[in-house]
KEKE-3310 file (N, C-alpha, C; in steps of 0.2 Angstrom, whole numbers, plus 5000, padded with zeros to 4 digits):
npx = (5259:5247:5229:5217:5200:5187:5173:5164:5159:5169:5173:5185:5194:5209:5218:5231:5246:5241:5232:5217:5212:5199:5195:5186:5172:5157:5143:5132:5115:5123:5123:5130:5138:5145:5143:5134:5136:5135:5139:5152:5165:5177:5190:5204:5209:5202:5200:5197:5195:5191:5177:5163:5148:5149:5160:5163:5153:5150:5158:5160:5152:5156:5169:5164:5159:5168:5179:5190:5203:5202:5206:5210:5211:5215:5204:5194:5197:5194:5180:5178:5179:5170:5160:5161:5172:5185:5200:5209:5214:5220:5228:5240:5241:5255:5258:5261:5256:5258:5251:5251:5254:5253:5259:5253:5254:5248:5243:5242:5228:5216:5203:5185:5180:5172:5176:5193:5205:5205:5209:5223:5229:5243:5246:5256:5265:5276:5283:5278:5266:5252:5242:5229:5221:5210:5201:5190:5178:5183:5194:5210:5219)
npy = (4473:4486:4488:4496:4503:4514:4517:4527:4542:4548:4538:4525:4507:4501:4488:4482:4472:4463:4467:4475:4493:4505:4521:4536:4528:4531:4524:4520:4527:4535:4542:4538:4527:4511:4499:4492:4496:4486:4476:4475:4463:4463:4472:4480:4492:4506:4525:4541:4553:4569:4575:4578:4573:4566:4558:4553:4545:4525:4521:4519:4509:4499:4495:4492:4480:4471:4473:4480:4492:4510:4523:4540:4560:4564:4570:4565:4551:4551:4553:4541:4534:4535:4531:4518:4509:4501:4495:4509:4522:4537:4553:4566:4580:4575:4564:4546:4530:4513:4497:4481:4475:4490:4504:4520:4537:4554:4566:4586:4592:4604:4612:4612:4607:4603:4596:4593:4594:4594:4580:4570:4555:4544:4528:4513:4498:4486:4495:4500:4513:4522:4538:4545:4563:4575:4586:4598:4589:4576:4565:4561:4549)
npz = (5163:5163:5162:5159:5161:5155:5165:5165:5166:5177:5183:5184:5180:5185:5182:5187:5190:5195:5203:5206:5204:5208:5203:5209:5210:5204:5201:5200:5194:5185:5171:5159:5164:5164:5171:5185:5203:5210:5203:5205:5207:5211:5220:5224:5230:5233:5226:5229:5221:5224:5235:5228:5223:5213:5211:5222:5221:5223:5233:5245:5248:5238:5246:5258:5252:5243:5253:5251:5250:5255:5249:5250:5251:5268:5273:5267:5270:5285:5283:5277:5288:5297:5292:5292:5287:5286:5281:5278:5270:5273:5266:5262:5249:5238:5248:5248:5247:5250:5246:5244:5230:5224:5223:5227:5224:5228:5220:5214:5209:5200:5206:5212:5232:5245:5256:5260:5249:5230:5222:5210:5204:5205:5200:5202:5197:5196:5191:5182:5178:5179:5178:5185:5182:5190:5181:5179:5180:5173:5170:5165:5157)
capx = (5255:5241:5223:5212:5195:5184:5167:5158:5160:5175:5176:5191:5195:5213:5222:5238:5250:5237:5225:5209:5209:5194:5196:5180:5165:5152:5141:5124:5111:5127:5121:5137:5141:5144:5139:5130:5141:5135:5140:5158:5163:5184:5193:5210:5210:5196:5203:5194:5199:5185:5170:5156:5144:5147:5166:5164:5149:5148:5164:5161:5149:5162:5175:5163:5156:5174:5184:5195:5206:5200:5214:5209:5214:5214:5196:5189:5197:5191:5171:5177:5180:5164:5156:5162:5176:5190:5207:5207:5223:5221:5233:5240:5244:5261:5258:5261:5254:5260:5246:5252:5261:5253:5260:5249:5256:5242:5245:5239:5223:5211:5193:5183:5178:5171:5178:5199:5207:5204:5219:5224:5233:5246:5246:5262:5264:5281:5287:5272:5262:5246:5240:5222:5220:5204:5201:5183:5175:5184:5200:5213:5224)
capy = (4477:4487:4486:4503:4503:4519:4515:4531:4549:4551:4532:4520:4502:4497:4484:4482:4472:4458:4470:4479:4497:4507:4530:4538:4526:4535:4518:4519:4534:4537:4538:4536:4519:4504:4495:4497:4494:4479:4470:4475:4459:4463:4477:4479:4498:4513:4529:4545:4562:4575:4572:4578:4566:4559:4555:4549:4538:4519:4519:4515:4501:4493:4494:4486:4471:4468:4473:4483:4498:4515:4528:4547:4564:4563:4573:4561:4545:4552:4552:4534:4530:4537:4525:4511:4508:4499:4501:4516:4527:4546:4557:4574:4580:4576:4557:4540:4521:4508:4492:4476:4478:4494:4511:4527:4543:4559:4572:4591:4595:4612:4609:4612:4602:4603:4593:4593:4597:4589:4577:4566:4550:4539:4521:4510:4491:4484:4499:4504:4519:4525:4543:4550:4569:4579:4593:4601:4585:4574:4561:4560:4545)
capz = (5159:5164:5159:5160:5158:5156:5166:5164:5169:5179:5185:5178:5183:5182:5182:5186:5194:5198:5207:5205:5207:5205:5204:5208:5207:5203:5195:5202:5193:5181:5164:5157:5168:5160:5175:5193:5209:5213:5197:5205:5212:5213:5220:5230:5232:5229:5227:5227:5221:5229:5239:5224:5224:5206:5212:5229:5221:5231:5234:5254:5247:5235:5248:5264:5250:5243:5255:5246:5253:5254:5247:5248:5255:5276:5275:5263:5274:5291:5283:5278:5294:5301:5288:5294:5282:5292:5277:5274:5270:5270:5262:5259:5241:5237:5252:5243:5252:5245:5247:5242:5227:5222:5226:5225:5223:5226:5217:5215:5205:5201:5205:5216:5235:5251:5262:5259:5242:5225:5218:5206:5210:5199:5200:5202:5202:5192:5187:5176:5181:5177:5179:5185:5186:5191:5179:5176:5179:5168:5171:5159:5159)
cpx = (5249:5237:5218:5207:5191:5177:5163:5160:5168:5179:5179:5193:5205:5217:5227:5245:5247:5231:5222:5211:5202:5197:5188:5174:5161:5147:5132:5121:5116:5124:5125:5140:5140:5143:5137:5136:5140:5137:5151:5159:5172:5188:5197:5207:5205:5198:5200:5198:5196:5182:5161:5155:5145:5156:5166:5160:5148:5154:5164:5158:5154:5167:5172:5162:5162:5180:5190:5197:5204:5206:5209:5212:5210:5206:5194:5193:5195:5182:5172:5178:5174:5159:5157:5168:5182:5199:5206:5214:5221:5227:5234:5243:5252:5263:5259:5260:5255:5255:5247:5257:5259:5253:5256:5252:5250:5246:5239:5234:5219:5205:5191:5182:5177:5175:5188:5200:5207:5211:5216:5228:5238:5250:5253:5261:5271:5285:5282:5267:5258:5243:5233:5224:5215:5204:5195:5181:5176:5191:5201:5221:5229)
cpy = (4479:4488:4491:4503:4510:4517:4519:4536:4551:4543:4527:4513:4500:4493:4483:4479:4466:4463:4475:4486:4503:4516:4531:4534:4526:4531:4518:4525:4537:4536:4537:4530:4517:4499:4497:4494:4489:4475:4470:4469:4458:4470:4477:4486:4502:4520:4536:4551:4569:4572:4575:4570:4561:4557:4548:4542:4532:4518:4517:4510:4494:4491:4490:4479:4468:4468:4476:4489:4502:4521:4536:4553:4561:4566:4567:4553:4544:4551:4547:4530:4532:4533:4520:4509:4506:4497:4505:4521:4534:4551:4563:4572:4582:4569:4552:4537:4517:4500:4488:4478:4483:4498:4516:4532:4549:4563:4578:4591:4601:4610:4609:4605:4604:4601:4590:4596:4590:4587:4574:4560:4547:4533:4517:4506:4489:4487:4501:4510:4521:4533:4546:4557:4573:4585:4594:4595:4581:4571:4560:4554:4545)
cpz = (5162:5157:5162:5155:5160:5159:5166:5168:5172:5183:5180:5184:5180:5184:5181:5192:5197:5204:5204:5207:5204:5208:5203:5205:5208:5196:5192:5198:5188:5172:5160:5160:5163:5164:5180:5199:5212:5211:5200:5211:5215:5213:5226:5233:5228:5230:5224:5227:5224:5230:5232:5224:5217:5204:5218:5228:5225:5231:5241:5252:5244:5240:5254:5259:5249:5248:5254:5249:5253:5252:5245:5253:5264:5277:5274:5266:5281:5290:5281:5284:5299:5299:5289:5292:5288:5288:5275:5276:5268:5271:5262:5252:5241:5242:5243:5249:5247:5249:5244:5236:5222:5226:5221:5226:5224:5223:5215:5209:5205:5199:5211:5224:5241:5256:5259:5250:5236:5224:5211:5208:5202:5203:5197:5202:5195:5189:5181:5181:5176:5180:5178:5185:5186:5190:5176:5175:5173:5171:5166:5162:5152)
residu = (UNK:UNK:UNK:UNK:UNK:UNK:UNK:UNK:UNK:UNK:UNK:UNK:UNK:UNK:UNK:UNK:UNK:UNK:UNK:UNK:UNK:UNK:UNK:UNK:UNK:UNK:UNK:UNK:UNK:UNK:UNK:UNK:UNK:UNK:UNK:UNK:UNK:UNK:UNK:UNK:UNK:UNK:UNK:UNK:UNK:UNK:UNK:UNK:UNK:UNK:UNK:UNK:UNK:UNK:UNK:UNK:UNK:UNK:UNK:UNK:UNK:UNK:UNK:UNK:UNK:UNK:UNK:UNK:UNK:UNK:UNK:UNK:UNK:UNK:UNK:UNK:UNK:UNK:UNK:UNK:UNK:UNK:UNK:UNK:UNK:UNK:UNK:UNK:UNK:UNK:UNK:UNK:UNK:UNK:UNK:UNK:UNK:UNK:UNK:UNK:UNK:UNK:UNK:UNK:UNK:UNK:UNK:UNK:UNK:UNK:UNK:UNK:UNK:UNK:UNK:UNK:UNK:UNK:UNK:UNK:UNK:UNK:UNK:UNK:UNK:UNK:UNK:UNK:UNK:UNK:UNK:UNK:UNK:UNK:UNK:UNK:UNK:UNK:UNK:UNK:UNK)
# end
């Protein structure tokens, strides 16, 4: 069974499969968060849909303190690899990685981005799936 938690604006935590993943988190300065990025003390996989700043949020932070895998397009895995970030899977839309026993799927979204193309991702682990998509600043699962 997954376990999807809304954290505020466009960031979600779910759980599924026995691991953590977090979509765009965007915690710190968020006035919509339910927590700050620190208070994140588990995460397998971090997975960003654009590079705007209230997506990409600490997601490098969460992924050096926990450790936890970086999953976004190939732009947005190349600046996490200039950041330090040392798993990090970047993608095109229409890629999947499979990382322990969650497979991600990107998928196409409409919205703007600087640095590669907006997605959307959907979360596997058991045969259950979950579905993000970035549409006018808003994730619909």
């Amino acid at each position: 069974m997954a376990n999807i938690t809304w954290l505020g604006h466009a960031a979600f935590k779910i759980e599924i499969g026995g691991s953590t993943v977090l979509i765009d988190p965007w915690l710190d300065d968020n006035p919509t968060a339910a927590l700050k990025a620190s208070e994140i003390v588990k995460a397998d996989i971090v997975y960003v849909t654009h590079d705007h700043h209230d997506h990409i949020g600490q997601a490098f932070d969460i992924c050096k303190r926990t450790g936890a895998n970086f999953v976004a397009t190939l732009e947005l895995g190349n600046l996490a690899n200039e950041n330090g970030l040392k798993n990090v899977a970047g993608l095109n839309i229409g890629g999947s990685v499979q990382i322990g026993g969650i497979k991600l799927f990107v998928i196409q979204a409409f919205h703007s981005a600087a640095r590669g193309a907006p997605t959307g991702v959907v979360v596997e682990a058991g045969g259950k799936a979950s579905t993000t998509q970035e549409t006018q600043h808003c994730s619909e699962i």
